[in-house]
NUFIDO-350675 format. One record per atom (N, C-alpha, C): atom name; x, y, z. Coordinates in nm, 2 decimals. Layout:
# residues N
at;east;north;up
CA;X;Y;Z
...
***
This chain:
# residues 210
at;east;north;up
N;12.34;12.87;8.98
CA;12.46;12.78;8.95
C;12.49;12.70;9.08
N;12.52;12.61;9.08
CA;12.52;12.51;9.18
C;12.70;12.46;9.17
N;12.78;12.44;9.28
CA;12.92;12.46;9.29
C;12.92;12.34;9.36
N;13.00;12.24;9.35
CA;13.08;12.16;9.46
C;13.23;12.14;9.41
N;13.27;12.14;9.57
CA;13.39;12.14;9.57
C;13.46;11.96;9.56
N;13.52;11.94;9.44
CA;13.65;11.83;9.49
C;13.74;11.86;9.51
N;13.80;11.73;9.57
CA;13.96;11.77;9.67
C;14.06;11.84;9.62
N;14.13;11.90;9.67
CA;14.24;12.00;9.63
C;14.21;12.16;9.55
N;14.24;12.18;9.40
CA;14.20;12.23;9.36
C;14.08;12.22;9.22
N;14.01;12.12;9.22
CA;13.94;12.12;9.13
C;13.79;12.14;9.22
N;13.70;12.17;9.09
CA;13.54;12.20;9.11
C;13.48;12.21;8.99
N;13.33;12.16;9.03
CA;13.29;12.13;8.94
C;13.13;12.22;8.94
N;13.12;12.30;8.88
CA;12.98;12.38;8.84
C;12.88;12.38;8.74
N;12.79;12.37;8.75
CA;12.62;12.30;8.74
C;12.56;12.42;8.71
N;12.50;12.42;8.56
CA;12.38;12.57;8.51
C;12.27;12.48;8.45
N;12.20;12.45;8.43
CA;12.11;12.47;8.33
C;12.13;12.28;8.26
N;12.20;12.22;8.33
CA;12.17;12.11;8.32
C;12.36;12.06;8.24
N;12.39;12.15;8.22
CA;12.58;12.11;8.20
C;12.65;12.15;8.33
N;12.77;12.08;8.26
CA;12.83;12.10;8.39
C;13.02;12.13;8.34
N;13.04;12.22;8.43
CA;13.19;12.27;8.41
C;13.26;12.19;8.52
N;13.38;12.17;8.48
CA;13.48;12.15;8.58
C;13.63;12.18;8.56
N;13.66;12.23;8.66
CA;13.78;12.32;8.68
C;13.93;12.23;8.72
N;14.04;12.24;8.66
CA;14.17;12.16;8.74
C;14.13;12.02;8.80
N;14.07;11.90;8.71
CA;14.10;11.77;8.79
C;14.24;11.72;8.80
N;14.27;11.78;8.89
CA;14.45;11.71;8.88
C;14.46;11.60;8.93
N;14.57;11.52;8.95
CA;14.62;11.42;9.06
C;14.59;11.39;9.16
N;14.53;11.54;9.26
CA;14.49;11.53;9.40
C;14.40;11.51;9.41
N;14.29;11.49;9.32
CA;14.17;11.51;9.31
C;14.08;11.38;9.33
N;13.96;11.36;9.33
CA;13.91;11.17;9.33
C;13.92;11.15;9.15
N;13.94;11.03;9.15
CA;13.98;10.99;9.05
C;13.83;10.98;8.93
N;13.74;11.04;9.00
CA;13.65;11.01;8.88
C;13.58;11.16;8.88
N;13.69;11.28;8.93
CA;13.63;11.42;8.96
C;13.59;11.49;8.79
N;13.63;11.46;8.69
CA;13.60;11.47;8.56
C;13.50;11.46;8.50
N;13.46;11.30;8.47
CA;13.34;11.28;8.44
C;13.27;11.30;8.47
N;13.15;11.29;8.35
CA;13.03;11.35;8.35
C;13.01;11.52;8.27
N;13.16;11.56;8.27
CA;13.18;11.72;8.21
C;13.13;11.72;8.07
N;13.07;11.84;8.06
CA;13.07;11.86;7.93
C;13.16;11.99;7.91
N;13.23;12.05;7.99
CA;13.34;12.11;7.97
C;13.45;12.13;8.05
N;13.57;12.13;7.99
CA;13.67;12.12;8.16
C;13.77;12.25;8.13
N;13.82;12.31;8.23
CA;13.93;12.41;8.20
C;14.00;12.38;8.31
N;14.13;12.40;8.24
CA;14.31;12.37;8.28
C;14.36;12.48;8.33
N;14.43;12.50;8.47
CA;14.48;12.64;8.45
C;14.63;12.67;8.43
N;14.71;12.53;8.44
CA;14.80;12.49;8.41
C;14.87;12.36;8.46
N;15.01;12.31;8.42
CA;15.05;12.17;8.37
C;15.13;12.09;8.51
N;15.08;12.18;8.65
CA;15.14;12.12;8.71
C;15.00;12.02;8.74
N;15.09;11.88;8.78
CA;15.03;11.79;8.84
C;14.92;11.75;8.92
N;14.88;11.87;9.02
CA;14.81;11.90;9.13
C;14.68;11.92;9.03
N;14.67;12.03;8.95
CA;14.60;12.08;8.84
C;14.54;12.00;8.70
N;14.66;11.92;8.68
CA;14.65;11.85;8.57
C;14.70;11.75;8.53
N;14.55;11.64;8.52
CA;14.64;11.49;8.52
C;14.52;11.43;8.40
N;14.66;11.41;8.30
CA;14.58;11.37;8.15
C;14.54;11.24;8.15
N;14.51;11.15;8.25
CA;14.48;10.98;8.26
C;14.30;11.11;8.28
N;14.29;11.15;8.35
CA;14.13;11.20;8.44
C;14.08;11.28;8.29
N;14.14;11.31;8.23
CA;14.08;11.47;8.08
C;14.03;11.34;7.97
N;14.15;11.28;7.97
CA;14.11;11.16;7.86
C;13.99;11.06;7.89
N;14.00;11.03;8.01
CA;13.90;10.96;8.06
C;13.74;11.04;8.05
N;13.74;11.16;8.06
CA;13.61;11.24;8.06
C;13.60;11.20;7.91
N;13.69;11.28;7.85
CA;13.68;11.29;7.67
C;13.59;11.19;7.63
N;13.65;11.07;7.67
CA;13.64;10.96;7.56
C;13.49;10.93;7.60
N;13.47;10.94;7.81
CA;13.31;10.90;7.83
C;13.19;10.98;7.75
N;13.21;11.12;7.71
CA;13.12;11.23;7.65
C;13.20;11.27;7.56
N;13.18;11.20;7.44
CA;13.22;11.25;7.29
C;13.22;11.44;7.24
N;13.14;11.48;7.31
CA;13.09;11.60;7.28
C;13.21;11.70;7.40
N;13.21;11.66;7.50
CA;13.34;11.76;7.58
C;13.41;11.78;7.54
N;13.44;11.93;7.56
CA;13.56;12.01;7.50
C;13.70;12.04;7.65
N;13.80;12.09;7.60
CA;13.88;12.10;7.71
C;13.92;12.24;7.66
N;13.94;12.36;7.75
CA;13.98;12.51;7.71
C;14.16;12.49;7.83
N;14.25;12.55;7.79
CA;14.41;12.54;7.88
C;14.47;12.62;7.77
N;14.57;12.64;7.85
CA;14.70;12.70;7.79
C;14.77;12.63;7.70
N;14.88;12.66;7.63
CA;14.92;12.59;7.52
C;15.01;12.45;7.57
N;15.11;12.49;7.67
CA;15.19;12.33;7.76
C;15.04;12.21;7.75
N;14.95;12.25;7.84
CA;14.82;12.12;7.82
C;14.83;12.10;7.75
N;14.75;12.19;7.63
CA;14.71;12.17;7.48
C;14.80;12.10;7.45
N;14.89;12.11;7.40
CA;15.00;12.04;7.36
C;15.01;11.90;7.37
N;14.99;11.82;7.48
CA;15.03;11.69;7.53
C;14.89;11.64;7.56
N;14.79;11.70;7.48
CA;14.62;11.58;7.47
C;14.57;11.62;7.33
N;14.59;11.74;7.24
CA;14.50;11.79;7.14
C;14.52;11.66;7.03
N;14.68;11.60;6.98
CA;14.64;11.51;6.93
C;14.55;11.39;6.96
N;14.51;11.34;7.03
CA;14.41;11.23;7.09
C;14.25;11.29;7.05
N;14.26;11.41;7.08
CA;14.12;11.45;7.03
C;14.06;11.58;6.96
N;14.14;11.57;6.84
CA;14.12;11.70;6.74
C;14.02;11.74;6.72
N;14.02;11.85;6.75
CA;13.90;11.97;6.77
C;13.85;12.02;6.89
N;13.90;11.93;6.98
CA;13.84;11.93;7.15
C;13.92;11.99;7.18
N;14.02;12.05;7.18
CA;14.11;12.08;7.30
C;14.16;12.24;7.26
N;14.10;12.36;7.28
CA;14.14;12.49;7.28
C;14.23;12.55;7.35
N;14.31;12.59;7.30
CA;14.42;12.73;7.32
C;14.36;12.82;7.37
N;14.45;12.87;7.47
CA;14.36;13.03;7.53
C;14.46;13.07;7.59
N;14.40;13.21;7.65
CA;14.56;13.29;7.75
C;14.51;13.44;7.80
N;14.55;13.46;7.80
CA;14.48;13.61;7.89
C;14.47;13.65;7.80
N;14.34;13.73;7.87
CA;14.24;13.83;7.76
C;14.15;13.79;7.70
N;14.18;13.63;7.70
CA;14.07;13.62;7.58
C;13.90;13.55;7.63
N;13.82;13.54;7.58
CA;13.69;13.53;7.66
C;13.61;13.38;7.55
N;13.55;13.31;7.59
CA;13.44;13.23;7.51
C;13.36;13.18;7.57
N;13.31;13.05;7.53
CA;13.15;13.01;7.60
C;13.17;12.84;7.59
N;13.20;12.80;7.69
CA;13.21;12.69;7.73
C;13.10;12.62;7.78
N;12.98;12.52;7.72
CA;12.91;12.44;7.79
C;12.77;12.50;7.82
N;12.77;12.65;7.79
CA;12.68;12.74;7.81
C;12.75;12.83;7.92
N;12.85;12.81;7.96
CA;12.89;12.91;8.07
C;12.99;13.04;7.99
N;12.95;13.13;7.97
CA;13.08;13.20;7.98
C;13.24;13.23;8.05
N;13.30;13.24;8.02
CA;13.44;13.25;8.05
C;13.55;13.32;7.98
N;13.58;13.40;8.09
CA;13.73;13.52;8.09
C;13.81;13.47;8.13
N;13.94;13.48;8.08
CA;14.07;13.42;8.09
C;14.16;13.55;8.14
N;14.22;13.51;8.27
CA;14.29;13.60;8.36
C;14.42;13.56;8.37
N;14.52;13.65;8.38
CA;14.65;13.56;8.44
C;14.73;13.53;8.32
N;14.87;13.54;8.36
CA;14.94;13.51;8.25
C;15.10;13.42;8.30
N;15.07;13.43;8.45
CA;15.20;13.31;8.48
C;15.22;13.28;8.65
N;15.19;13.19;8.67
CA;15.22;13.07;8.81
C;15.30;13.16;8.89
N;15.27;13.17;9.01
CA;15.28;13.27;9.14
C;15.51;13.19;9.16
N;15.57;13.27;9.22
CA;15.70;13.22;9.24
C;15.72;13.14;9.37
N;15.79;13.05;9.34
CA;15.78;12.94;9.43
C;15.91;12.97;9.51
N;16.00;12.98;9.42
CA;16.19;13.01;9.48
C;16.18;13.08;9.34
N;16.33;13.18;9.31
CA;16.34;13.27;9.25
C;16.43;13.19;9.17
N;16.53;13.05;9.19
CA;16.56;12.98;9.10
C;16.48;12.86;9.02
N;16.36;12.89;9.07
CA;16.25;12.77;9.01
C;16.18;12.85;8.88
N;16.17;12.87;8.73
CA;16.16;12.91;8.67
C;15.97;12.88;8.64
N;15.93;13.06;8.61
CA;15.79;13.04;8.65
C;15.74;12.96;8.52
N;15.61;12.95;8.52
CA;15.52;12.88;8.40
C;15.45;12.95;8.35
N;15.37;12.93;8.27
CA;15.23;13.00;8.26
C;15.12;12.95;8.30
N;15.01;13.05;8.40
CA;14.92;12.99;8.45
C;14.84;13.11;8.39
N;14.70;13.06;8.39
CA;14.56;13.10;8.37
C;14.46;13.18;8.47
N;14.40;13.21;8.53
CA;14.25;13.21;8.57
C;14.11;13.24;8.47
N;14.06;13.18;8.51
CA;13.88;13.17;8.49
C;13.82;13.23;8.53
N;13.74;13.32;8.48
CA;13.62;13.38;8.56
C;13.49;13.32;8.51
N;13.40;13.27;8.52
CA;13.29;13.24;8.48
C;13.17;13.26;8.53
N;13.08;13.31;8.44
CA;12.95;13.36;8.43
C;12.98;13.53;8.49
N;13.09;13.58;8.48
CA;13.14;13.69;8.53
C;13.12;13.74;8.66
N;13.10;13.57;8.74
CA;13.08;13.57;8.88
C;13.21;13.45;8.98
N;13.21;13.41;8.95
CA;13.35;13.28;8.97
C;13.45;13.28;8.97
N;13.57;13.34;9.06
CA;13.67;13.29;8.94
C;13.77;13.21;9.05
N;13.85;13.12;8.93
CA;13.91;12.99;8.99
C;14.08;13.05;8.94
N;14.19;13.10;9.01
CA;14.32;13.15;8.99
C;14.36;13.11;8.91
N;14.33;12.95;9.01
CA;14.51;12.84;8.95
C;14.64;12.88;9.08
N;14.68;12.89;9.05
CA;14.85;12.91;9.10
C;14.90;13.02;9.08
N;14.79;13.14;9.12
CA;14.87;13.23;9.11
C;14.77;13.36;9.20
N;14.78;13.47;9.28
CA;14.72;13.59;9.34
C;14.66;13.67;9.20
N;14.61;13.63;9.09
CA;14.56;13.71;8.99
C;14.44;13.79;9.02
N;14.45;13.93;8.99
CA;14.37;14.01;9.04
C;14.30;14.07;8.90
N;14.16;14.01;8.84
CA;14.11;14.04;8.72
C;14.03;14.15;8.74
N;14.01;14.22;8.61
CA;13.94;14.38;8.61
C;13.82;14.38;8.58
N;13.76;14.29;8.68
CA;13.64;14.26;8.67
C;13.58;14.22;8.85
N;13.49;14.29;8.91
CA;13.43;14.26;9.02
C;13.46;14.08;9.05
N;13.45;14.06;9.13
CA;13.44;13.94;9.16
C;13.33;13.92;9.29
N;13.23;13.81;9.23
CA;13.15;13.78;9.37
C;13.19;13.68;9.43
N;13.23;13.49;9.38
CA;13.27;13.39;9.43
C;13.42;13.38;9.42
N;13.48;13.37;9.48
CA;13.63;13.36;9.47
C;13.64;13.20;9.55
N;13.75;13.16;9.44
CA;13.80;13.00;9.47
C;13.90;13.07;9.52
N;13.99;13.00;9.68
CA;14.08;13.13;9.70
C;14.19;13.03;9.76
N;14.31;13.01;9.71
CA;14.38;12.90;9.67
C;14.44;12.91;9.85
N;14.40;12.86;9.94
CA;14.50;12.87;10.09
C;14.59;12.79;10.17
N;14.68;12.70;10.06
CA;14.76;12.65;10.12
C;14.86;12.56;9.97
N;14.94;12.63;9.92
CA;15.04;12.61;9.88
C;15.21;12.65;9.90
N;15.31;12.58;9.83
CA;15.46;12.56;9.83
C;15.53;12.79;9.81
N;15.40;12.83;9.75
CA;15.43;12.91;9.70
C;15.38;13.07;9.71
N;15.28;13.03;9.86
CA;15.21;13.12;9.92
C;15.19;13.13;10.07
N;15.16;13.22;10.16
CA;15.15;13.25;10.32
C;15.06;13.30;10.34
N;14.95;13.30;10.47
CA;14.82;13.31;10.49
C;14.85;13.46;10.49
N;14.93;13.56;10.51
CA;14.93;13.68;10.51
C;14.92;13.71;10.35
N;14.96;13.67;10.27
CA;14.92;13.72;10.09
C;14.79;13.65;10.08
N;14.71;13.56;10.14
CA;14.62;13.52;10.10
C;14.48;13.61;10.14
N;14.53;13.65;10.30
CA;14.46;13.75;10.33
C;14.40;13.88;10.26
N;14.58;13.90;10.21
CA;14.55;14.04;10.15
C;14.53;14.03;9.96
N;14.49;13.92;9.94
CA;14.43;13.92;9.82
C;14.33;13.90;9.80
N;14.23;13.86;9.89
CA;14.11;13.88;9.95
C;14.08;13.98;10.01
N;14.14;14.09;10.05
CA;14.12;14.22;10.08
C;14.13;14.30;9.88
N;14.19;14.21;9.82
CA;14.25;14.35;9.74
C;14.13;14.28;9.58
N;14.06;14.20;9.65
CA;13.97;14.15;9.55
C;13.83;14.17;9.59
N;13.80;14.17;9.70
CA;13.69;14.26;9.77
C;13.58;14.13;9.70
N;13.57;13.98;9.72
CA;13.45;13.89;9.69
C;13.37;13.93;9.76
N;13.23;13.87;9.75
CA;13.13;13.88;9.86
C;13.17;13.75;9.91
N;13.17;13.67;9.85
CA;13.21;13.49;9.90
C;13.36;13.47;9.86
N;13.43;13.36;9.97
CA;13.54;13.32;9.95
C;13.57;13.17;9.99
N;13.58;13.08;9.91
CA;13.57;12.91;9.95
C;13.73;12.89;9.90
N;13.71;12.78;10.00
CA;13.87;12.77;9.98
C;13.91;12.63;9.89
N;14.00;12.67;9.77
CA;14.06;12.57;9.72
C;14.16;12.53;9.73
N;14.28;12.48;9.66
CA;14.42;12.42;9.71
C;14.45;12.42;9.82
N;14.34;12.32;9.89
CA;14.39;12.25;10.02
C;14.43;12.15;10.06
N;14.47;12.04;9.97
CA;14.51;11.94;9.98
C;14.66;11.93;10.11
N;14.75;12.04;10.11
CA;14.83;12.01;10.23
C;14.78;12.05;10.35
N;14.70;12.10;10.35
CA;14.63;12.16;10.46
C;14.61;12.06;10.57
N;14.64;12.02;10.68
CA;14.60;11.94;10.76
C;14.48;12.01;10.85
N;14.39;11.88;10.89
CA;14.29;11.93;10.96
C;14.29;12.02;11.13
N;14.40;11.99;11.13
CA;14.49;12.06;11.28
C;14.49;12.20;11.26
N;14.53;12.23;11.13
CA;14.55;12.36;11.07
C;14.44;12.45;11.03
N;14.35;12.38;11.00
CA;14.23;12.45;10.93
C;14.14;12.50;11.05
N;14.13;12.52;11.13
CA;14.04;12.60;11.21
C;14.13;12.73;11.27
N;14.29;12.77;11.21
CA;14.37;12.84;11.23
C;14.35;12.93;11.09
N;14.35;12.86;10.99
CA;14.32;12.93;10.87
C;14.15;13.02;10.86
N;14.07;12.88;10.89
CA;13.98;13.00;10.87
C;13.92;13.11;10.98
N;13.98;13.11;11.07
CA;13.95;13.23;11.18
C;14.03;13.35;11.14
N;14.14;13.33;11.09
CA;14.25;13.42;11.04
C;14.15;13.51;10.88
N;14.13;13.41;10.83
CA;14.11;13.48;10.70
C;13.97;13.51;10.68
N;13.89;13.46;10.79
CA;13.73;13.53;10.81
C;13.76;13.64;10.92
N;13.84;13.63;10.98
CA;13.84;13.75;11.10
C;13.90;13.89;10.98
N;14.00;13.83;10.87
CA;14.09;14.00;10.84
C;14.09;14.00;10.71
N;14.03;13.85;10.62
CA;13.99;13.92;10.47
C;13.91;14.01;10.45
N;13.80;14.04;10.49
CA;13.70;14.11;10.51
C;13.55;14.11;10.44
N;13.56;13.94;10.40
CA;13.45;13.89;10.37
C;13.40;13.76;10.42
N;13.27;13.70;10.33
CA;13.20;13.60;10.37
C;13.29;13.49;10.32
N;13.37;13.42;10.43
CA;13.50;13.30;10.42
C;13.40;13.15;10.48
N;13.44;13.04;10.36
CA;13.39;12.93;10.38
C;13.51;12.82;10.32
N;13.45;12.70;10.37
CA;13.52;12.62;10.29
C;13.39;12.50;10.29
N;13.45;12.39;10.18
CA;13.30;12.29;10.15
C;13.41;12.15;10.16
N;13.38;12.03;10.24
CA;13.41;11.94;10.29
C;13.43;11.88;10.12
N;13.55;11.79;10.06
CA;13.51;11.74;9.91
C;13.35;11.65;9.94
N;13.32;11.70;9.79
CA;13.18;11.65;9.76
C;13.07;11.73;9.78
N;13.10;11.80;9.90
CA;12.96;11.89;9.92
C;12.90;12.01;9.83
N;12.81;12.07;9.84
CA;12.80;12.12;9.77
C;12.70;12.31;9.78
N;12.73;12.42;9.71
CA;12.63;12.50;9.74
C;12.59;12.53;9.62
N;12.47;12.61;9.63
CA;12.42;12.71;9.54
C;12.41;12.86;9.52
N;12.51;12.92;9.40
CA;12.55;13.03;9.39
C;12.44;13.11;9.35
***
C-alpha cells in the first residue's frame, strides 16, 4: 500500500491500482480528492470536510463512493444518490477494495462549553488507522497510525501518551496544519524520544510504502 500525505489532515492510499482518500477538508490542496475512487469523512468540521473538494471528486469519477457519519451524509447524499454511505462505530465494509473499520463515536473536547460532535476513525486494511479528532483507541492492533499532533483540542503530552497506549510500529503525523516549522523539530524529538515508537512525518505530497 503506498500512503502520501496531503496537507493537514487528509491522505491519500494506493492498493492495487485504487485509491482511498481520507478527510479532504479546507486545509488541504485544492485538488487533494481527485482521482478517488473512494473517500471517507471523519467528520463535519471544516479542516476535515469541505463539500466544494467531495463533489468535485464525485462528479470527475462517476463510480466514487463517499463512506461519513450521518452530519456529512446529510448535506451531499442528495447530489448523488447511492454514493454517499452512513456509517458509525462498529460497523466495517469494503471501500475501493480496501477494507475498513469504523472506530470512534465523538470529537475529542475542545472547552467543556463547546458541545462535542460525532467523529469517526478508520482503520483500513486492518493496518492504518486515520482518528479524525479524536485519541480513539480501537480493539484492534494497530501498525500505521495517522497521529493527529497539533490541534485547538490536544497537548503534545496526550499525544504522547496515545502513542504509548496504542503501541504502532509506525507513527506519521497528521493535523498539522497549525504546526509551525519553528515548532516541529520540538515535536518530533519529544514524541520520537517518549512515544516509544518508529515517529515520522511526510513533507505534503510525499510519499511511502506501507
Amino acid at each position: 500500500m503506498k500512503l502520501t500525505k496531503k496537507s493537514h489532515a487528509c491522505v491519500r492510499l494506493e492498493k492495487d491500482g485504487r485509491t482511498l482518500v481520507l478527510d479532504p477538508g479546507g486545509f488541504t490542496e485544492e485538488d487533494a480528492a481527485l482521482g478517488a475512487d473512494a473517500l471517507l469523512v471523519t467528520h463535519e468540521h471544516a479542516d476535515h470536510f469541505d463539500e466544494g473538494r467531495l463533489r468535485a471528486a464525485l462528479e470527475a469519477n462517476p463510480a466514487a463512493e463517499i463512506w461519513t457519519l450521518r452530519s456529512v451524509a446529510e448535506r451531499i447524499s442528495a447530489a448523488f444518490p447511492g454514493r454517499v454511505h452512513t456509517v458509525g462505530h462498529g460497523d466495517a465494509f469494503t471501500a475501493a477494495g480496501f477494507d475498513v473499520q469504523v472506530h470512534g463515536e465523538l470529537h475529542a473536547v475542545i472547552h467543556p462549553d463547546i458541545p462535542r460532535i460525532t467523529n469517526v476513525g478508520y482503520l483500513v486494511d486492518g493496518s492504518v488507522f486515520h482518528p479524525g479528532d479524536a485519541l480513539t483507541v480501537p480493539d484492534h492492533p494497530v501498525d500505521t497510525l495517522l497521529l493527529p499532533v497539533m490541534a485547538p483540542w490536544n497537548k503534545i503530552s496526550e499525544v504522547i501518551d496515545y502513542v504509548r497506549e496504542l503501541k504502532p510500529r509506525r507513527a506519521y503525523d497528521i493535523h498539522d496544519a497549525l504546526l509551525t516549522d519553528l515548532a516541529r523539530p520540538l515535536y518530533d524529538r519529544q514524541i520520537g524520544e517518549l512515544g516509544g515508537t518508529d515517529h515520522a512525518r511526510l513533507a505534503p505530497g510525499n510519499s511511502t510504502e506501507l
